[in-house]
C-alpha positions in Angstrom: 15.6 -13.2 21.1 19.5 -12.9 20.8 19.2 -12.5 17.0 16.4 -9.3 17.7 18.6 -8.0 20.6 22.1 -7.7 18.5 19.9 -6.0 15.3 18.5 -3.4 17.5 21.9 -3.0 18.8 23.0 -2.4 14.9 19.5 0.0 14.3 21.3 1.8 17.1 24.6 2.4 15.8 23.1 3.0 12.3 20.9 6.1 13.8 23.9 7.0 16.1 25.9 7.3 12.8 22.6 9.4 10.9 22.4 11.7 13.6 26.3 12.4 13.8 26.4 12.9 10.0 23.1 15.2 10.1 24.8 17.4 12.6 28.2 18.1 11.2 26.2 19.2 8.4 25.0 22.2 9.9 28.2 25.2 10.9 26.4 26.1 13.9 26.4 23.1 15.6 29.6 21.5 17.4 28.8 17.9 18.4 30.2 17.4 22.0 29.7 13.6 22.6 26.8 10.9 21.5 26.0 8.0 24.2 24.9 4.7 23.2 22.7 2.3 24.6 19.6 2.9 26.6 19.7 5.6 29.0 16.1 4.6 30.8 14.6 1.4 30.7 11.5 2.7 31.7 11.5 5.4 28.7 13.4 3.5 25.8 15.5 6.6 25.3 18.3 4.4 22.8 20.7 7.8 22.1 21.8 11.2 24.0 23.6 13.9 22.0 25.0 16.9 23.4 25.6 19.4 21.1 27.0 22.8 21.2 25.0 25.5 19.1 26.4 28.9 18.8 27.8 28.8 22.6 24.6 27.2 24.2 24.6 23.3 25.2 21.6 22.2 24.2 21.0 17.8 24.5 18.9 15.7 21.5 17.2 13.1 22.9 16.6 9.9 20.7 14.4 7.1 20.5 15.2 4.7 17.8 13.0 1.8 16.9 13.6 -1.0 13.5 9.9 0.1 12.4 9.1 3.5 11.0 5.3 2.6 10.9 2.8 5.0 11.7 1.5 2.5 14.5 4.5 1.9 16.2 5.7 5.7 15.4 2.9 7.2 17.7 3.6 4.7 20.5 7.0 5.7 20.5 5.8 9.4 20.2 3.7 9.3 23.6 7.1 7.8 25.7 9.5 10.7 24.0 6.9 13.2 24.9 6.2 11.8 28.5 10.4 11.6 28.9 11.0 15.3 28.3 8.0 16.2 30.6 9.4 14.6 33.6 12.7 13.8 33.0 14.1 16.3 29.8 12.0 18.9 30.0 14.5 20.9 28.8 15.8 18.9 25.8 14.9 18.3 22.1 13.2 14.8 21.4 14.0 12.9 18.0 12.6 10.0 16.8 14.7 7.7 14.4 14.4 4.4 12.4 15.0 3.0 9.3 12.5 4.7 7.3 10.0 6.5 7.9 6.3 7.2 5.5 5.0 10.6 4.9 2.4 9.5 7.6 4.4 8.4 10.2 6.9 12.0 9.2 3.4 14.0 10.1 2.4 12.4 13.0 6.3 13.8 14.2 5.5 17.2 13.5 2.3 17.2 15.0 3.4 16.2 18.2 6.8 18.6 17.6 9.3 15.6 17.7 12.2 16.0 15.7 12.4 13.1 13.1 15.7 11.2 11.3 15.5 8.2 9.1 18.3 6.1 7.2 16.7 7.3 3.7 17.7 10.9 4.2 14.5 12.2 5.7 14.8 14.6 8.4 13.2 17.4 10.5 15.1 18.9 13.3 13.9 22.5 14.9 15.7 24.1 18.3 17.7 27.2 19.0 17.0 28.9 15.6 18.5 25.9 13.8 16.0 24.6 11.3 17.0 21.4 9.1 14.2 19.5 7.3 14.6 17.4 4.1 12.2 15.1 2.1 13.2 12.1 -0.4 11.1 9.8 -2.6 12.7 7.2 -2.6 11.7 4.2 -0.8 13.9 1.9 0.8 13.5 -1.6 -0.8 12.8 -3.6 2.4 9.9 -0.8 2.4 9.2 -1.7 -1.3 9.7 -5.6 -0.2 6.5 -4.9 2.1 3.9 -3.6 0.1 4.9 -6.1 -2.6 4.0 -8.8 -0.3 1.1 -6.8 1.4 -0.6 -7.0 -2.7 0.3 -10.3 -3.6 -2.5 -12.4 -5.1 -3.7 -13.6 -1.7 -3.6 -10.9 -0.2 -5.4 -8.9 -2.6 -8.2 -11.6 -2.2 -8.2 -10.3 1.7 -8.2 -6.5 0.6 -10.7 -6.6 -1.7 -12.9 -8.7 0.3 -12.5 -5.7 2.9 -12.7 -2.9 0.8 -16.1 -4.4 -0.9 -17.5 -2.3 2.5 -14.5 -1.1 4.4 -17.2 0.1 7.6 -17.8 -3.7 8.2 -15.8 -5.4 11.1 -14.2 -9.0 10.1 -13.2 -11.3 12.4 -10.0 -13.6 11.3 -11.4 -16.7 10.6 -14.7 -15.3 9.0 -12.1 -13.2 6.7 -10.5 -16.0 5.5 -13.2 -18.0 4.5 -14.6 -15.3 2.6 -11.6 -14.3 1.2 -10.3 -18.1 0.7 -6.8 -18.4 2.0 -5.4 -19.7 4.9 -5.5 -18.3 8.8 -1.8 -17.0 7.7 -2.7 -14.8 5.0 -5.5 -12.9 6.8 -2.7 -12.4 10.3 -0.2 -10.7 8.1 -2.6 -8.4 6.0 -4.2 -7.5 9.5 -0.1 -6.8 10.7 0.2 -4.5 7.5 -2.6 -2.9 7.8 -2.0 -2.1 11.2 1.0 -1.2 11.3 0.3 1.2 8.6 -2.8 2.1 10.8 -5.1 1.6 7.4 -7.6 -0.8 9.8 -8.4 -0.3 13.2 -9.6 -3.2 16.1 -13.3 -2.9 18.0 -14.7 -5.3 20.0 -16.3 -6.5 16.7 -13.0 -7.6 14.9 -11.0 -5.2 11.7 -12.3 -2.7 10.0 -10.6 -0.4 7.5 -10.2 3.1 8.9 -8.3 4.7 5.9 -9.4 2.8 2.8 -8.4 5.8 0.4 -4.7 5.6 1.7 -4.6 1.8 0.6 -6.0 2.3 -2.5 -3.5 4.8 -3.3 -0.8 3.0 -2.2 -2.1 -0.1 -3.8 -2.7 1.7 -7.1 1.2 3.1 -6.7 2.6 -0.3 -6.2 -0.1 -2.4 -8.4 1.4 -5.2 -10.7 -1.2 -6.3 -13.1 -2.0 -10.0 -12.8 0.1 -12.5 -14.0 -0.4 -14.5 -17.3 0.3 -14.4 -20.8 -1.1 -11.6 -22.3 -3.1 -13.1 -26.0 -3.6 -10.4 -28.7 -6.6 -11.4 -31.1 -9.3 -9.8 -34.2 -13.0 -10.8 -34.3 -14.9 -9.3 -37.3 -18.0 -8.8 -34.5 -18.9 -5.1 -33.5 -22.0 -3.6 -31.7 -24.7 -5.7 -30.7 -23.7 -8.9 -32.2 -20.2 -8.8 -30.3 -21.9 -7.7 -26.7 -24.3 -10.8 -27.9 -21.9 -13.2 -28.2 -19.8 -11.7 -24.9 -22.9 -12.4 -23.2 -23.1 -16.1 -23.9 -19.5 -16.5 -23.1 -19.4 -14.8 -19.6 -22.6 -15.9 -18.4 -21.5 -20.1 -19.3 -20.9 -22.4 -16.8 -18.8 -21.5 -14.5 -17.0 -25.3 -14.1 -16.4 -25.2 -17.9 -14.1 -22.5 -17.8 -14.0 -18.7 -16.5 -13.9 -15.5 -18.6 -14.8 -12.2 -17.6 -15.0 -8.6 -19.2 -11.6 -6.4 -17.5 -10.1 -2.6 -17.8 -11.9 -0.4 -20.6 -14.5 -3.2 -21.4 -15.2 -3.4 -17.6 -15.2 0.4 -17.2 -17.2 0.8 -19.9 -20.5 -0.9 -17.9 -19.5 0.2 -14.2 -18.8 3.9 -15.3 -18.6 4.7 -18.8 -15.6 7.4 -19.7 -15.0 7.0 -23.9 -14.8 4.3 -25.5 -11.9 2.6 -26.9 -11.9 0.0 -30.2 -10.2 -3.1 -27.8 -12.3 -5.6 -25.7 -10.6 -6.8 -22.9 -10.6 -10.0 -21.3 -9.8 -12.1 -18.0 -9.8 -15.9 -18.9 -8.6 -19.4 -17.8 -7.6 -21.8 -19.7 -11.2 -23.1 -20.4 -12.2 -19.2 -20.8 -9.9 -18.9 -23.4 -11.2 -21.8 -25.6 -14.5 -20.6 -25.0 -14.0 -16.9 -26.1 -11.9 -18.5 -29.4 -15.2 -19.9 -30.4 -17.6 -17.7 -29.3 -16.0 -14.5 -30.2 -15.0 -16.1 -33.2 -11.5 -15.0 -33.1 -8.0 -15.4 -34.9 -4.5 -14.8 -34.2 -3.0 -11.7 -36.3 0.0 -9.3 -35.9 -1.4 -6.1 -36.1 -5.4 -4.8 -35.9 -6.4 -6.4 -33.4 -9.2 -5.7 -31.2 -9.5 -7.9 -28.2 -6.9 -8.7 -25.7 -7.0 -12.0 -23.8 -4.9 -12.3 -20.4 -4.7 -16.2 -19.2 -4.4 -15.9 -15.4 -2.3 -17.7 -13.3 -4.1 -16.9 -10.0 -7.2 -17.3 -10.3 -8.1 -15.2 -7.0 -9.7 -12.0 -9.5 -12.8 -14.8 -10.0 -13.6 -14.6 -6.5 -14.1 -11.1 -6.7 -16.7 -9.7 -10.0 -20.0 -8.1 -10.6 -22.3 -8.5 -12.9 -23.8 -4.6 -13.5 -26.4 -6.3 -16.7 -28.3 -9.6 -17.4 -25.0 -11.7 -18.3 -22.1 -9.0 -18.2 -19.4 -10.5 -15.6 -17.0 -7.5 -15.0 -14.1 -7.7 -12.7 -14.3 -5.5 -9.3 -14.6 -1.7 -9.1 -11.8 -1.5 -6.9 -9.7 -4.4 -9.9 -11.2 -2.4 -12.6 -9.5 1.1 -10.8 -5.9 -0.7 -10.6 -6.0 -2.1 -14.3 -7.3 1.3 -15.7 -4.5 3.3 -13.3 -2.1 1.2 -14.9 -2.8 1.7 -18.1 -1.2 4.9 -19.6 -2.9 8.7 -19.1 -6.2 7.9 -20.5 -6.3 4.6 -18.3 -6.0 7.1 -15.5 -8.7 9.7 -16.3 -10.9 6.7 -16.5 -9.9 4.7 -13.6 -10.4 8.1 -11.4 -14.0 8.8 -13.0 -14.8 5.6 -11.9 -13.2 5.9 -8.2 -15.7 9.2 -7.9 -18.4 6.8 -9.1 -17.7 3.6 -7.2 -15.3 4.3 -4.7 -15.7 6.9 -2.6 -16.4 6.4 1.4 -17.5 8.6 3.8 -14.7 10.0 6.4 
């Protein structure tokens, strides 16, 4: 509790230091004195500036908070906005933190709060005075987040939920389905609702803004990890989707291969056609495609790629569009194609309009 107390205190200063910075920017503006600490416990208003723009005092109000996400950002919103109606109602509220996401930025202008965050984002508006600036960057404890949010295990709990993002989950039910631990499922449901992606009923989770994760989970997407096997097989056409076939469909407890990017595209939502054959395998997999495929090692024409997983959590998560094709996800198919150069993402956004598209 101490530790939390002393690095709100330092969120404090840090915002106190933003604000002053931010002002003696602008030629209008004389600073005339910043207070520290909080000024109403009932109201959580963290920082007071009065400021002196061209001859009339005018005060800033702030609220600062550690968490620039969109959940916590409209909580705080609603207490700045009931402060100036009955205690302020004549000064200018600001909301600051760390960093804040284009979301959590709009839901600031909607409700006319001035906005400030450590990355160099800001929006104030008063008296004629009109400062707003934008960065992309992202700060890395941001970055830090969404890495963790699409780590293997995770993604098992994402794609689970975006399989029909209308359907409510409770925790327990979530994780069995999605097979990881109680712990996994608690801090995707924190991430998700902090970002406000999911929403609660009296049902359990739900995703309310699947198109906003997928985007952001395209952005931040790492393909999955494993060596990556370049191969040739002299079989083309029917005798090469033949011999697929036999391989995919085989018993599952001998080993795992599946069809992945342009091949999986290729039968979910067709866009061109490209002269490699891609592959997800195990260990087993790969043994099995060597044989059945019929293929050898060479450094240059070759035409299937091979990538040995070491999570193994994409299994858990495939279709199987024909008699014996076993293709990764839609929404695994959209990543790998979005990652993969221009033409990967032409196709992976024809098959978004053909797979993944929800009502609002």
């Amino acid at each position: 509790m101490l530790k939390a107390i002393e690095s709100m205190k330092e969120v404090a200063c840090q915002a106190a230091d933003a604000l002053r910075t931010l002002l003696e920017q602008v030629s209008a503006i004389q600073l005339l004195d910043i207070e520290h600490g909080t000024r109403d416990p009932h109201f959580g208003i963290n920082i007071v500036a009065h400021i002196d723009v061209s001859g009339a005092r005018r005060v800033l109000v702030c609220e600062v908070k550690s968490s620039g996400q969109p959940r916590h950002v409209r909580m705080a919103l609603l207490q700045l906005r009931h402060y100036i109606a009955h205690q302020a109602p004549d000064a200018t509220p600001v909301f600051i933190a760390p960093y804040l996401t284009p979301e959590a930025q709009a839901l600031c202008r909607e409700q006319e709060v001035g906005f400030l965050d450590f990355e160099g984002n800001a929006r104030l508006v008063f008296d004629g005075i009109f400062i707003e600036r934008q960065v992309a960057s992202k700060p890395v404890a941001e970055r830090r987040e969404l890495k963790s949010l699409f780590k293997p295990k995770s993604a098992q709990v994402l794609r689970a939920m975006l399989r029909d993002p209308n359907r409510a989950w409770r925790v327990t039910e979530l994780a069995q389905v999605a097979d990881v631990s109680l712990g996994h499922v608690s801090n995707v449901r924190t991430g998700l609702l902090d970002r406000e992606w999911a929403q609660i009923s009296d049902e359990g989770m739900h995703l309310s803004e699947p198109d906003a994760l997928l985007d952001e989970w395209r952005d931040a997407y790492e393909p999955p990890a494993g060596p990556r096997m370049n191969f040739y097989t002299t079989l083309h056409g029917g005798p090469l989707e033949a011999a697929a076939r036999r391989v995919l469909h085989a018993d599952r407890e001998a080993g795992r291969a599946i069809l992945a990017s342009f091949s999986a595209a290729q039968w979910l939502a067709p866009y061109g056609r490209t002269g490699m054959q891609y592959f997800y395998a195990d260990d087993a997999g790969l043994e099995h495609l060597l044989a059945g495929l019929k293929l050898s090692s060479t450094s240059k024409g070759e035409n299937v790629t091979v990538t040995v997983l070491k999570d193994l959590g994409v299994f858990r998560d495939t279709v199987e569009p024909a008699p014996g094709v076993i293709c990764t996800s839609p929404v695994q198919t959209y990543l790998d194609l979005a990652a993969a150069g221009e033409r990967g993402r032409e196709a992976a956004e024809h098959l978004r309009k053909e797979w993944l598209t929800w009502p609002k």
